[in-house]
Backbone as ProteinMPNN parsed JSONL, in Angstrom:
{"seq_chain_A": "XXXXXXXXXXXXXXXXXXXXXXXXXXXXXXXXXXXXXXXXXXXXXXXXXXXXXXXXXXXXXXXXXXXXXXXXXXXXXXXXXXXXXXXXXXXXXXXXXXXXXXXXXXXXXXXXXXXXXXXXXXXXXXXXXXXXXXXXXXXXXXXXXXXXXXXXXXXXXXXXXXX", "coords_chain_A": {"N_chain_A": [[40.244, 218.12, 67.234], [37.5, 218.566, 69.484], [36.278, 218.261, 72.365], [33.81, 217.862, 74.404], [32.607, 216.489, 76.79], [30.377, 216.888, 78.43], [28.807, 216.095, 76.557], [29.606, 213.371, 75.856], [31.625, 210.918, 76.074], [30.202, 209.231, 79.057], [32.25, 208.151, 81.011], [34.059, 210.097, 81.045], [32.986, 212.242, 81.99], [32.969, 213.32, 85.373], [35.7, 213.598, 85.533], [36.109, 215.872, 83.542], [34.842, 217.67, 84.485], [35.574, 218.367, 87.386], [38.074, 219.384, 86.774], [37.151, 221.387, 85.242], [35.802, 222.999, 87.343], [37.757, 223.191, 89.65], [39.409, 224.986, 87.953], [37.535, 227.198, 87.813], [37.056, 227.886, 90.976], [40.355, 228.475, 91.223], [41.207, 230.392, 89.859], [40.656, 232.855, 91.209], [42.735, 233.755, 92.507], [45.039, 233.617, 90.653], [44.103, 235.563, 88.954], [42.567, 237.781, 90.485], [44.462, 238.167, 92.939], [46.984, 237.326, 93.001], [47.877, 239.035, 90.048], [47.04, 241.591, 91.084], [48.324, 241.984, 93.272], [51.154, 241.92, 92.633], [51.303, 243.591, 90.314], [49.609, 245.382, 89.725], [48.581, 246.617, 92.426], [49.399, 250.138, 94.171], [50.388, 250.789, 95.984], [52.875, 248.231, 97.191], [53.065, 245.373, 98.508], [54.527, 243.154, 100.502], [53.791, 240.711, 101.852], [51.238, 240.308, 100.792], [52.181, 239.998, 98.174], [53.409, 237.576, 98.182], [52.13, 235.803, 99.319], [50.112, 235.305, 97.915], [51.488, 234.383, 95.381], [53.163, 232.251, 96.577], [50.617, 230.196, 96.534], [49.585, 230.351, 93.933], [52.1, 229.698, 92.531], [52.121, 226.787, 93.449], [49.033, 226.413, 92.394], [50.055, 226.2, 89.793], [52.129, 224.025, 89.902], [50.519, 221.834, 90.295], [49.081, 221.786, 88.181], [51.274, 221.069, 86.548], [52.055, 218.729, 87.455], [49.587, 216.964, 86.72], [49.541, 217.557, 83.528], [51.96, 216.17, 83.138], [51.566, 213.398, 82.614], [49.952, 213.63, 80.651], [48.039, 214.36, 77.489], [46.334, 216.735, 77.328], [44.13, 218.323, 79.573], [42.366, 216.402, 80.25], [43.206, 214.626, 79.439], [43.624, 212.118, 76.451], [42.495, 214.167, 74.526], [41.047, 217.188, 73.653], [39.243, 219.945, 75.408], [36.419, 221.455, 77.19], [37.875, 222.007, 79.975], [40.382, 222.452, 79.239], [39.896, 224.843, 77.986], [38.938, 226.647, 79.41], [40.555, 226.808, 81.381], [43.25, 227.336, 80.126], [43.195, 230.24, 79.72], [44.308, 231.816, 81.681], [46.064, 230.425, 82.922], [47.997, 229.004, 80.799], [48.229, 231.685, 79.365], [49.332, 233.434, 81.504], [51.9, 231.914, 81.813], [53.118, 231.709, 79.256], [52.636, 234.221, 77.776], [53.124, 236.059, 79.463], [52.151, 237.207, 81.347], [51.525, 239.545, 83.466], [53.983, 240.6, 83.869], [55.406, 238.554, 84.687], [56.739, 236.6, 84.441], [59.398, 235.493, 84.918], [59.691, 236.115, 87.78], [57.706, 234.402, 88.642], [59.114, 231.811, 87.845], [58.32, 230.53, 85.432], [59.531, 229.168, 83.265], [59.833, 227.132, 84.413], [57.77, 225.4, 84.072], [56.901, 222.633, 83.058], [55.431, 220.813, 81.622], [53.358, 222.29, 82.115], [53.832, 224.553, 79.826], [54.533, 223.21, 77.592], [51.493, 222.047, 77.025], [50.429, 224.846, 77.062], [51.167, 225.969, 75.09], [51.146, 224.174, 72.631], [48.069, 224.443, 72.472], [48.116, 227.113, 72.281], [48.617, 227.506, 69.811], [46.826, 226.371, 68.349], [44.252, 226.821, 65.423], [42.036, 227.809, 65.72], [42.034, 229.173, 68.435], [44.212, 230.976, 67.929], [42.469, 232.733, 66.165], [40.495, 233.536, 67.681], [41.472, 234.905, 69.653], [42.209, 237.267, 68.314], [39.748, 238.356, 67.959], [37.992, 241.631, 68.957], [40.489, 242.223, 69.608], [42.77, 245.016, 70.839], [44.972, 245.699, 70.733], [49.195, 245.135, 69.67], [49.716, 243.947, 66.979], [48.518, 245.345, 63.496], [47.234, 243.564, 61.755], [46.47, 241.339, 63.776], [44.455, 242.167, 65.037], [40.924, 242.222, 65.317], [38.485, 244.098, 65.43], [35.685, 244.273, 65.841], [33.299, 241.71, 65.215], [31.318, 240.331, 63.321], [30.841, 238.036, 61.187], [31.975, 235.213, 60.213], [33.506, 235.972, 57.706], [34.745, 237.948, 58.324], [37.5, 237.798, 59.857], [38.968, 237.835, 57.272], [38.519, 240.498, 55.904], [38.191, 242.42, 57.627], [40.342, 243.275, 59.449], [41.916, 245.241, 61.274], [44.424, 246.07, 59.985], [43.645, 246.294, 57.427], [41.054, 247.701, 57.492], [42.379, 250.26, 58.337], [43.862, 250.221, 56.076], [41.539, 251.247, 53.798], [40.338, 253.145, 55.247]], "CA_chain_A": [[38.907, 217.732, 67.638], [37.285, 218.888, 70.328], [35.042, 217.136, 73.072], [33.095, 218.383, 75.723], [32.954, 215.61, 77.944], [29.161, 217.083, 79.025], [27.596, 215.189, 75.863], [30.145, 212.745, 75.211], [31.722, 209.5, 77.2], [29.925, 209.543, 80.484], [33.11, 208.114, 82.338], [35.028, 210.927, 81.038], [32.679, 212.992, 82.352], [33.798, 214.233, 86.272], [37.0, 214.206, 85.551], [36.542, 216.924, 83.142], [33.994, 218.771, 85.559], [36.4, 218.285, 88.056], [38.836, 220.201, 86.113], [36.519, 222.958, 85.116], [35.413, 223.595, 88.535], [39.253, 223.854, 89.718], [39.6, 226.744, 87.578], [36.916, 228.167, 88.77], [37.665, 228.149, 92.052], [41.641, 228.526, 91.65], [41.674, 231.672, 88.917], [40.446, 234.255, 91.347], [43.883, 233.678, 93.026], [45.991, 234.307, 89.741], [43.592, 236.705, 88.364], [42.626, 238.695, 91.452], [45.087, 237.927, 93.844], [48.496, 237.39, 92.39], [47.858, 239.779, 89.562], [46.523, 242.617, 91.871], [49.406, 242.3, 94.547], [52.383, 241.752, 92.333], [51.185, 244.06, 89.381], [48.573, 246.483, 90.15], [48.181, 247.242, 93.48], [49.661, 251.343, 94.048], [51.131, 250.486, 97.135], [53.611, 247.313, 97.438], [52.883, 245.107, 100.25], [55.466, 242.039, 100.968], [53.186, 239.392, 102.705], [50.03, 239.667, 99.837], [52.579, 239.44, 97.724], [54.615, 236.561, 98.979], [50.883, 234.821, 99.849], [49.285, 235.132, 96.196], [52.923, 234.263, 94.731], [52.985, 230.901, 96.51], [49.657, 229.812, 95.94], [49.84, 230.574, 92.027], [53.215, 228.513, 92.261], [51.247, 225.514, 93.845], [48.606, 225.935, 91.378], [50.868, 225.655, 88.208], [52.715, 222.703, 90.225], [49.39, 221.144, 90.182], [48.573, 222.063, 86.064], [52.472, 220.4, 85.844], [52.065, 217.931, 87.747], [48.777, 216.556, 85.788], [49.847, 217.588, 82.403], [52.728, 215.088, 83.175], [51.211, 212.315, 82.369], [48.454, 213.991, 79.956], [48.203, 215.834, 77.072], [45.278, 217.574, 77.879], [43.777, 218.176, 81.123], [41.631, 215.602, 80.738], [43.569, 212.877, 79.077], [44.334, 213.014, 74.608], [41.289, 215.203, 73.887], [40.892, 219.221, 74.452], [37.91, 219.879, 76.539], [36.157, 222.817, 78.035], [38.316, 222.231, 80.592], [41.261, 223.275, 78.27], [39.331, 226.262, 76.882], [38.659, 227.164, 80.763], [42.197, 227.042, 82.469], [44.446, 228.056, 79.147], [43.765, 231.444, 79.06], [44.364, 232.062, 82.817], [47.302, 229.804, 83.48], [49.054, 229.291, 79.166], [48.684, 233.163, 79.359], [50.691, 233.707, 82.832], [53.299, 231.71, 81.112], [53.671, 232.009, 77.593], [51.946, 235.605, 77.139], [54.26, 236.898, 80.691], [50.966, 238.199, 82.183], [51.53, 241.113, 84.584], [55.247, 240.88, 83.867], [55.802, 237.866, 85.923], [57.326, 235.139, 84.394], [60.763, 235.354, 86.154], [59.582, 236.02, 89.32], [57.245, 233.064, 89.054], [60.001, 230.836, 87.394], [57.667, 230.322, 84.335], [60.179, 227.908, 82.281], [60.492, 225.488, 85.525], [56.74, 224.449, 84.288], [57.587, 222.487, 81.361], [54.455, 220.492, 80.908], [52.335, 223.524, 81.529], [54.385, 225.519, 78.872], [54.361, 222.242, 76.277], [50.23, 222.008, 76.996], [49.734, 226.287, 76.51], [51.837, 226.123, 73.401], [49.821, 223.703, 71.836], [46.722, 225.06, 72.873], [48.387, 228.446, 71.841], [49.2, 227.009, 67.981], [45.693, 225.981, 67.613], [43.686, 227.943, 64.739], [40.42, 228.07, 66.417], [42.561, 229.829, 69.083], [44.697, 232.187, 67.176], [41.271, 233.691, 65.82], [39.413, 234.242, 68.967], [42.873, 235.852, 70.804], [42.382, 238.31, 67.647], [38.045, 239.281, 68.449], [38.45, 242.804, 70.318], [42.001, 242.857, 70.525], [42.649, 246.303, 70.115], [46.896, 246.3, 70.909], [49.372, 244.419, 69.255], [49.838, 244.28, 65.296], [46.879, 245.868, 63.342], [46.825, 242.41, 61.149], [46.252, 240.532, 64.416], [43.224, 242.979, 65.801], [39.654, 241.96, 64.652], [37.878, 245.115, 66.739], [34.406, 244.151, 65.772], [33.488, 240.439, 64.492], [29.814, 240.168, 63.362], [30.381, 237.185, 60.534], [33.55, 234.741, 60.031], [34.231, 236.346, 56.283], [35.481, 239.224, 59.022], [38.799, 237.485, 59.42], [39.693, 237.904, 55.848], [38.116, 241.744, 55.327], [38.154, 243.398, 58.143], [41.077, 243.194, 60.398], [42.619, 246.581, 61.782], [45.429, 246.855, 58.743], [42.564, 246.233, 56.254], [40.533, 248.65, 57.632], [43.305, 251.386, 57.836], [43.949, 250.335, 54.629], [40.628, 251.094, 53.27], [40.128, 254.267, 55.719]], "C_chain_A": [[38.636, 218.246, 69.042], [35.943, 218.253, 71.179], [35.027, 217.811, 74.192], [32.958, 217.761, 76.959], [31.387, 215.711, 78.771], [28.414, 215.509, 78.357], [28.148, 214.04, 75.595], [30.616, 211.852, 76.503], [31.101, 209.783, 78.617], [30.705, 209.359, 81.434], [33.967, 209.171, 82.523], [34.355, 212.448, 81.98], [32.89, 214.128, 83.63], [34.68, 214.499, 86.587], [36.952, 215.739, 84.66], [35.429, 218.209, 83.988], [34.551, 219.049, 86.615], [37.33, 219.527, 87.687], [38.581, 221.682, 86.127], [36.203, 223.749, 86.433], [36.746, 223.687, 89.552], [39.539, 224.952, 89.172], [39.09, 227.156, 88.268], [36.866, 228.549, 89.686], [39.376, 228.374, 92.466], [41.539, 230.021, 91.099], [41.928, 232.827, 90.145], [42.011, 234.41, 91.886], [44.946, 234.196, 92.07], [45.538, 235.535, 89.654], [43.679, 238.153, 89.383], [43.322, 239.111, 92.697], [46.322, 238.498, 93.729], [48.684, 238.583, 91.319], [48.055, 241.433, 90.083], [47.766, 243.387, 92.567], [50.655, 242.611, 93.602], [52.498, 242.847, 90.945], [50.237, 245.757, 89.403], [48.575, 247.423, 90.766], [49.627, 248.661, 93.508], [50.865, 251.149, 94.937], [51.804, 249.077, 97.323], [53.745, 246.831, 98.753], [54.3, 243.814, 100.206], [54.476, 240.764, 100.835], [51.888, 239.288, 101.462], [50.862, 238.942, 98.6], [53.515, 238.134, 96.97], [53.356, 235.371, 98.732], [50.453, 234.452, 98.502], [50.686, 234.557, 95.52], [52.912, 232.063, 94.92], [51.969, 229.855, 96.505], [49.543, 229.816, 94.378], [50.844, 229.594, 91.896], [52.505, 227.187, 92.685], [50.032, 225.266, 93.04], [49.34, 225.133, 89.669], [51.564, 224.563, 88.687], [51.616, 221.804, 90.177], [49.242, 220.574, 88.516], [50.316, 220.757, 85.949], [51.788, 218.968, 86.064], [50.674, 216.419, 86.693], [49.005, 216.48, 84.447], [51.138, 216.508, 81.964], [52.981, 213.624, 82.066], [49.616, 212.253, 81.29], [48.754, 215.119, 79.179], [47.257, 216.942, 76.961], [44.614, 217.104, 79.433], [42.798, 217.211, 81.408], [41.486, 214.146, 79.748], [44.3, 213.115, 77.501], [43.754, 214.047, 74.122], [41.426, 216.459, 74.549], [39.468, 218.821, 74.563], [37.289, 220.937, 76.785], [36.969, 223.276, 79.218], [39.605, 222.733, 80.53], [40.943, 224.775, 77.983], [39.53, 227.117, 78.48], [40.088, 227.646, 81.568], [43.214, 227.483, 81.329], [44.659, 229.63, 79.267], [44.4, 232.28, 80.044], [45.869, 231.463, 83.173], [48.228, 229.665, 82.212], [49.264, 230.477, 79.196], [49.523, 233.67, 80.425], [51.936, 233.18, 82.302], [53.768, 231.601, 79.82], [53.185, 233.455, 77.303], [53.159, 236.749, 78.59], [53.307, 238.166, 80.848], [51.546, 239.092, 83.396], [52.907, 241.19, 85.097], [56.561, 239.951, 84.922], [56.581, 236.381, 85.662], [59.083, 234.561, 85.001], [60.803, 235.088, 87.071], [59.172, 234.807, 89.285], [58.033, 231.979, 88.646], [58.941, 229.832, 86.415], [58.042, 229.205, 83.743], [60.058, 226.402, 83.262], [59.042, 224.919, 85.379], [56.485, 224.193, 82.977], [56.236, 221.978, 80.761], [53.551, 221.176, 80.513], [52.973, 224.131, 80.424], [53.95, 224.647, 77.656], [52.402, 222.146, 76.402], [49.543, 223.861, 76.711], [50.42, 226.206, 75.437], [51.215, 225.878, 72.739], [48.837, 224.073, 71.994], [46.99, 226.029, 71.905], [48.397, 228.231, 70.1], [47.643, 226.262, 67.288], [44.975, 227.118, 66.776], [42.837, 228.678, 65.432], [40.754, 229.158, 67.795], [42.94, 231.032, 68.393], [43.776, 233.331, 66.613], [40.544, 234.219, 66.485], [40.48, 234.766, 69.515], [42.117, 237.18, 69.434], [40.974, 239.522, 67.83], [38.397, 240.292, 69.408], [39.52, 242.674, 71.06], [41.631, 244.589, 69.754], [44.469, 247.222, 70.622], [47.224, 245.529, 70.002], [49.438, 244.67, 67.782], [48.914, 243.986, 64.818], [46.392, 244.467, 62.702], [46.101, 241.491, 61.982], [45.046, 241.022, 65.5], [41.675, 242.852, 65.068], [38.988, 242.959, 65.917], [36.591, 244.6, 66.877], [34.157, 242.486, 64.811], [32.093, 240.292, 64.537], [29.592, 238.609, 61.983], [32.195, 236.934, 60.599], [34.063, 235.287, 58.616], [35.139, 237.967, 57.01], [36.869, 238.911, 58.987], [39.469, 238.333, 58.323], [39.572, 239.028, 55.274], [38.209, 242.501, 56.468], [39.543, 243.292, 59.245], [41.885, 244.611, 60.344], [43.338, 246.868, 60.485], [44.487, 247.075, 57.777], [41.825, 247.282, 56.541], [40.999, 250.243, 58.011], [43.294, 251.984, 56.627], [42.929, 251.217, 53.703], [40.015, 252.553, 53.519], [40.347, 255.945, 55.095]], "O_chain_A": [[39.614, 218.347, 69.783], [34.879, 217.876, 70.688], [35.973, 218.261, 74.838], [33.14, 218.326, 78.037], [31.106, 214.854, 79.608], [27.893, 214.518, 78.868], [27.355, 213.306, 75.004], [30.166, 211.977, 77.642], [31.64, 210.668, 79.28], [30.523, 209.884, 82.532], [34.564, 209.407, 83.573], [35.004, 213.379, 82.456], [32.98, 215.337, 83.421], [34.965, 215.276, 87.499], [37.663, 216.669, 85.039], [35.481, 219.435, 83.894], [34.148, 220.111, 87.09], [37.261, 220.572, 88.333], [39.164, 222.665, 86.585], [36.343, 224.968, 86.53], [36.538, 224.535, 90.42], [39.922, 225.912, 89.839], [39.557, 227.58, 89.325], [36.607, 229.752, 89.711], [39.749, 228.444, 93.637], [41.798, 230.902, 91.919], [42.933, 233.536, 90.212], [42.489, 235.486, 91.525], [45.715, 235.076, 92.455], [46.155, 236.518, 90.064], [44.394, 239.148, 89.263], [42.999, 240.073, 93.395], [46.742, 239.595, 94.098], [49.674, 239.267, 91.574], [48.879, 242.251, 89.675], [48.138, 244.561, 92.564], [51.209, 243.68, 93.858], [53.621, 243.009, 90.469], [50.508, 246.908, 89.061], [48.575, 248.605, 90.422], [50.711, 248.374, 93.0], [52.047, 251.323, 94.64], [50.896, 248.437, 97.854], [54.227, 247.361, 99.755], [55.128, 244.236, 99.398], [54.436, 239.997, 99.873], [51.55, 238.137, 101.188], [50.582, 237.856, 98.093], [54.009, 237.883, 95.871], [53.529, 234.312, 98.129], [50.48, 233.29, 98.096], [50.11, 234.026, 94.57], [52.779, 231.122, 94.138], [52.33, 228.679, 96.475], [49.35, 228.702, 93.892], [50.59, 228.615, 91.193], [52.44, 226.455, 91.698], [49.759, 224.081, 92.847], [49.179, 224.16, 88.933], [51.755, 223.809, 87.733], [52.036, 220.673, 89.933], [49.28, 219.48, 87.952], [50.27, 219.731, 85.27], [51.193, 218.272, 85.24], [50.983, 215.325, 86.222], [48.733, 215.389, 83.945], [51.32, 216.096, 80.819], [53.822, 213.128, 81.317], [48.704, 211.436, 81.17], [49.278, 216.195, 79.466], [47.575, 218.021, 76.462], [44.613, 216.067, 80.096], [42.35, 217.07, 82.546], [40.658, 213.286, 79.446], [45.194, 213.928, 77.266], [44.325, 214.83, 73.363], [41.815, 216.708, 75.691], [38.788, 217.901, 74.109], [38.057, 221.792, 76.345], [36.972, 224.448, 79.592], [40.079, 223.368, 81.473], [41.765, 225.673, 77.795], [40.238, 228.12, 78.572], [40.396, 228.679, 82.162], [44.165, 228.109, 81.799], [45.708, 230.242, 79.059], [44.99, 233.3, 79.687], [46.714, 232.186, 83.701], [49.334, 230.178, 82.383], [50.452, 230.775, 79.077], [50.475, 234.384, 80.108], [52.958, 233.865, 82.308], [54.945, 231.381, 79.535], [53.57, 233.779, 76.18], [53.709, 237.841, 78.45], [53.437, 239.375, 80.657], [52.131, 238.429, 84.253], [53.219, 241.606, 86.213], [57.635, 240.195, 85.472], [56.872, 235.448, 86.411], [59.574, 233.484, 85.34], [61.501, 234.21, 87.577], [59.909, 233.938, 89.75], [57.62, 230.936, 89.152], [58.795, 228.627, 86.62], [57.256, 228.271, 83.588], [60.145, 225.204, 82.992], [58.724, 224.072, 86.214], [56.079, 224.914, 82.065], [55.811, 222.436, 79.701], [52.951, 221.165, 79.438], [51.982, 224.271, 79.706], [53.183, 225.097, 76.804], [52.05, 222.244, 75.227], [48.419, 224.074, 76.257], [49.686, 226.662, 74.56], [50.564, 226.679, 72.068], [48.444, 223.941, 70.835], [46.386, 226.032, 70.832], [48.077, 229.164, 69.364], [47.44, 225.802, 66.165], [45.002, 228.263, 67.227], [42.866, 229.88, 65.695], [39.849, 229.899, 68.182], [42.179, 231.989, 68.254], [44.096, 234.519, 66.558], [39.91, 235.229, 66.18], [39.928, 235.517, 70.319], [41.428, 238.048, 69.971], [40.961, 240.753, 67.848], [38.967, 240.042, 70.47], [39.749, 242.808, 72.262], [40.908, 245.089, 68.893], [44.911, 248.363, 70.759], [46.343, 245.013, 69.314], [49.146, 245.816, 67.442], [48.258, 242.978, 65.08], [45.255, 244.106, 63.004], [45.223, 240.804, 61.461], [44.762, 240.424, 66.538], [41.482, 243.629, 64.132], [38.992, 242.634, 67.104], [36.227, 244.419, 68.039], [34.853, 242.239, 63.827], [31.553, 240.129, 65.631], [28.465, 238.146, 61.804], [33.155, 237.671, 60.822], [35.23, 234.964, 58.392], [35.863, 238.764, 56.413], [37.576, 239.57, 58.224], [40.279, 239.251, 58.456], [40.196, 239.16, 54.221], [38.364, 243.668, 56.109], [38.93, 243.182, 60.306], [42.437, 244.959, 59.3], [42.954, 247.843, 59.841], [44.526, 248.179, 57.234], [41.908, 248.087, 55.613], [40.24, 251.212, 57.997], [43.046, 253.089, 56.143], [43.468, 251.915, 52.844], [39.408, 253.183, 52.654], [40.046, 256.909, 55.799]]}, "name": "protein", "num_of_chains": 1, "seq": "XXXXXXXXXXXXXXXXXXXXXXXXXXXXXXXXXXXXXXXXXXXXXXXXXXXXXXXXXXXXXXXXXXXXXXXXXXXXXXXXXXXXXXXXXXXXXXXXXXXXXXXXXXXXXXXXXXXXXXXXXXXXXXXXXXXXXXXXXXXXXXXXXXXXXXXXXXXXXXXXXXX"}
């Protein structure tokens, strides 16, 4: 089930706006920061990468630390605020985004790992990871998705197949 927390209990409500607006203001740090320095960037600096490194670690000590005592970020229910921070922070550690899960000591964030798993094992998930993939195994690549009977007819092997 899924609950929004906009239209639904009003007390639940700034906790999960709370949430959402934490991403939003933490990501650029994984995304553009930590990613950039430790993955990207041409030239290898030390200190960006040292700086974005332990900020990212203090975010996911955060995600632990909350997920603790919660199995979603904003209590039993998935949220927007789930949909919002999974693919950014479950993907850094279960997907071993920009080749970093060592360095960042990935496993030492158990609740985050047990909260992207589940997330990760949801259907409704598994089908949108697959919309405009275009790596990965052809079964699990939906390039173009214009109706849900796409799933089941068109996915990369099928359309090999068919080619």
């Amino acid at each position: 089930m899924l609950v929004l927390y906009l239209e639904g209990d009003p007390a639940q409500r700034p906790e999960c706006l709370s949430w959402l607006f934490w991403q939003m203001g933490s990501t650029p740090y994984v995304g553009g920061g930590f990613g950039h320095f430790y993955a990207y960037a041409e030239e290898k600096q030390q200190y960006p990468i040292d700086r974005f490194t332990m900020e990212t670690k203090r975010q996911l000590d955060v995600l632990d630390q909350r997920l603790a005592d919660n199995r979603y970020m904003c209590g039993d229910e998935y949220t927007i605020a789930d949909m919002a921070i999974w693919p950014w922070y479950g993907g850094l550690l279960i997907h071993n985004q920009y080749g970093a899960e060592e360095f960042l000591d990935a496993k030492s964030y158990s609740n985050v790992l047990r909260w992207a798993e589940e997330i990760h094992s949801r259907e409704p998930v598994k089908r949108g990871r697959m919309v405009n993939r275009r790596r990965g195994e052809p079964h699990e690549q939906l390039r173009e998705r214009h109706d849900a009977g796409d799933f089941e007819t068109k996915t990369q092997d099928k359309v090999e197949a068919a080619g």
